[in-house]
Structure formats: structure tokens, C-alpha cells
C-alpha positions as CSV (number, residue, x, y, z in Angstrom):
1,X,-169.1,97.9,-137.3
2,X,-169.1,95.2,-139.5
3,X,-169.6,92.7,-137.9
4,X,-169.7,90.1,-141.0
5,X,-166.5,90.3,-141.4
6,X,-166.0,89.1,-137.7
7,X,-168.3,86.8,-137.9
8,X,-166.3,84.9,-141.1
9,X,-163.0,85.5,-138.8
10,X,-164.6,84.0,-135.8
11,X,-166.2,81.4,-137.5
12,X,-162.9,80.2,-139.6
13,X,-160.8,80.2,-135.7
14,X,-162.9,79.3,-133.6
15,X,-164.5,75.7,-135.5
16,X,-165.3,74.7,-131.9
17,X,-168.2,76.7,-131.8
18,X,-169.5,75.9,-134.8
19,X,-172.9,74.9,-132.9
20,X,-173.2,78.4,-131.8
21,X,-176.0,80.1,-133.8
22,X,-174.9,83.5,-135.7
23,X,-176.8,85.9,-133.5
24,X,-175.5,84.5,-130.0
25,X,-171.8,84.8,-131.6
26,X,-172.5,88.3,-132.4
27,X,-173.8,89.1,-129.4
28,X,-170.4,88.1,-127.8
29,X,-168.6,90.2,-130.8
30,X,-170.7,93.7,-129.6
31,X,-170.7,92.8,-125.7
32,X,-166.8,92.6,-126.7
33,X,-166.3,95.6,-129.4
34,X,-165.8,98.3,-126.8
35,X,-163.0,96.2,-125.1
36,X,-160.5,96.7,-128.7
37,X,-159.6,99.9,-130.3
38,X,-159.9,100.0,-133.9
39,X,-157.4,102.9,-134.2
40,X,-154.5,100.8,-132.1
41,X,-155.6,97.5,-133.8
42,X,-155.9,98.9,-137.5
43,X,-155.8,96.2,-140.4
44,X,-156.0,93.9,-137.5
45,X,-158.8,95.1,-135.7
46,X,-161.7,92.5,-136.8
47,X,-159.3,89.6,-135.8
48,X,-158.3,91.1,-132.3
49,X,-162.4,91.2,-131.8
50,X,-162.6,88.2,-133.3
51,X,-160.4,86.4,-131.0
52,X,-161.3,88.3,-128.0
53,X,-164.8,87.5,-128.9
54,X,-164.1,83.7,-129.1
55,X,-161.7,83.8,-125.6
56,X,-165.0,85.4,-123.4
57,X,-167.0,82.8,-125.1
58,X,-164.6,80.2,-124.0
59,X,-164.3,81.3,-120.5
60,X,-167.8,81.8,-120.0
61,X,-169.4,78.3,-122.0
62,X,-166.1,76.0,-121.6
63,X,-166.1,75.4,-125.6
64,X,-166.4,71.9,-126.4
65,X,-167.9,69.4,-123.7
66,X,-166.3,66.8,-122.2
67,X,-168.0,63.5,-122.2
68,X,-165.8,63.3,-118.3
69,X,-167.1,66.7,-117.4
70,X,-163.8,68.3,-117.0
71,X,-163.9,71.4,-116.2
72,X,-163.4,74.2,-118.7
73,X,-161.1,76.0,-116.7
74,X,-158.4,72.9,-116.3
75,X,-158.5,72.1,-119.9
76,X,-157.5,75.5,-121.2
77,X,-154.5,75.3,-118.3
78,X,-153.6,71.5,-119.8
79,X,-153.8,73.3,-123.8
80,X,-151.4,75.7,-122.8
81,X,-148.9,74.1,-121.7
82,X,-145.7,72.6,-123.6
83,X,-142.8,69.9,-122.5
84,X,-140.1,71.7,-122.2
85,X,-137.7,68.6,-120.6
86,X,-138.1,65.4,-120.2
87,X,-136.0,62.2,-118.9
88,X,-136.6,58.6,-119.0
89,X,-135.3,56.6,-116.1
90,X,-137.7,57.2,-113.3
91,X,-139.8,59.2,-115.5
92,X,-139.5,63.3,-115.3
93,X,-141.4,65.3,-117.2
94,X,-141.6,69.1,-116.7
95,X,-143.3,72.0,-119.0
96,X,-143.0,75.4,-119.4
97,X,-145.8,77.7,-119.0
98,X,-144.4,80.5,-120.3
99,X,-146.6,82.5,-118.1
100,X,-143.9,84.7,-116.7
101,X,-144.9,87.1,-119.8
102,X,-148.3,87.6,-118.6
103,X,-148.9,90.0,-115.6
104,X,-151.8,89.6,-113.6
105,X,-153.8,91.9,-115.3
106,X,-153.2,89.4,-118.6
107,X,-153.5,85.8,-117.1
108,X,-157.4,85.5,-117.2
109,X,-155.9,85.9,-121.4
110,X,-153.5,82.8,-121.2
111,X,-156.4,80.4,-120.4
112,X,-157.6,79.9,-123.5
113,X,-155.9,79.7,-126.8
114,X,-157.9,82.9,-128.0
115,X,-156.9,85.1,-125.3
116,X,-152.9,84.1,-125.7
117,X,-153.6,84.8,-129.6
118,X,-155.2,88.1,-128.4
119,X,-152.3,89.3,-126.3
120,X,-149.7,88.6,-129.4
121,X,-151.5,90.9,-131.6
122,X,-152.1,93.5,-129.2
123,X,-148.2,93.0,-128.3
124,X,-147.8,93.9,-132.6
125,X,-149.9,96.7,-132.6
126,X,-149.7,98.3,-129.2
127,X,-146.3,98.9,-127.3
128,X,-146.6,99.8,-123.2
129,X,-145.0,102.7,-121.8
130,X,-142.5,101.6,-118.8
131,X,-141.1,104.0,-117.1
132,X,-137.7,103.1,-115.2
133,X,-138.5,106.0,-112.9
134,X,-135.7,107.9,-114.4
135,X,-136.1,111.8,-113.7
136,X,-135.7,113.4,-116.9
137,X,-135.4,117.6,-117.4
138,X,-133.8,120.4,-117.7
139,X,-130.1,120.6,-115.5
């Protein structure tokens, strides 16, 4: 693997860990390699790891550190979401999530801004099977 390449990808989205010393970052690139497929990824393959890389990072050190001590967790909620309506007279505000797109198996992704950037390439490069559970043969 090379994981130079990754490295400069990490580095140039993920500033926030700019602290983070090379060989702890590419630790977290090779503890995350065998979690993306180079032959579904392709051309995009080094940024998928790069980004997936940077998301367990997040979720495991919280990123940057709150002088409040917020919790990492409640800050990557707040980042992601967006004001979808608002109204002024006796104030409503209300924001969409857009979290109806991730299944379970995808929300620990929409946490951090990596992890939702990890899901849309994968969404590019790989497309699910569904199956409507439509019989399908010989009559």
C-alpha cells in the first residue's frame, strides 16, 4: 500500500489533526485498510481510506478539544446538522438531519464529517443489491 499517498490525502482533509505525528496517522490508515476495497473503490481508493481513516480517528480521540469539554460525540451531532425552516415570531427553528439515508448499520458514519464523506463515495463507487422479493424464473 502506499500509504504516502494517504498520508498527503489525510493530511490535506483532515487539518484538524495536524498535531497528530505521521506514524500514529498511519497507524489508523493500516488498522483501517482492510475495512475498503481497492477493487470497488478504484481511482478513489486512497481517499475512501483516507477519510475512513480520519472518521475512526475522530470517533475514537474527539478531534479538536474543547476548551468547555464538550463531548466529541455531541459536537459531530451539532456539525451535522443544517436549518432546514425557520420562523421569527416566537422563535422556531427546526433542522434536518438527513439521517433517514443512513441505516443502522451507517449511522456510527454520519457522526463525523469524514464518515458522511466516506458513505458518498462508497454510494459512487459501490451500488447495494435490493431485492423486492420478487420471484424471478422460468414459467
Amino acid at each position: 500500500m502506499d500509504t504516502a499517498s494517504v498520508l498527503s490525502i489525510f493530511r490535506l482533509i483532515a487539518p484538524e489533526f495536524s498535531e497528530a505525528d505521521d506514524s500514529t496517522v498511519e497507524t489508523w490508515i493500516n488498522l483501517s485498510a482492510p475495512l475498503v476495497s481497492k477493487k470497488r473503490f478504484g481511482k478513489l481508493y486512497f481517499q475512501a481510506l483516507a477519510l475512513l481513516a480520519a472518521h475512526r480517528m475522530k470517533m475514537n480521540t474527539g478531534g479538536e478539544s474543547s476548551s468547555a469539554g464538550t463531548d466529541s460525540q455531541a459536537i459531530a451531532a451539532a456539525r451535522s446538522l443544517h436549518v432546514a425552516s425557520f420562523s421569527e415570531g416566537e422563535t422556531s427553528i427546526s433542522f434536518d438531519t438527513n439521517l433517514a439515508a443512513y441505516t443502522a448499520d451507517n449511522a456510527e458514519y454520519a457522526m463525523t464529517q469524514y464518515g458522511l464523506q466516506y458513505l458518498n463515495l462508497r454510494r459512487l463507487r459501490i451500488i447495494p443489491i435490493v431485492s423486492a422479493g420478487e420471484c424471478y424464473g422460468g414459467s
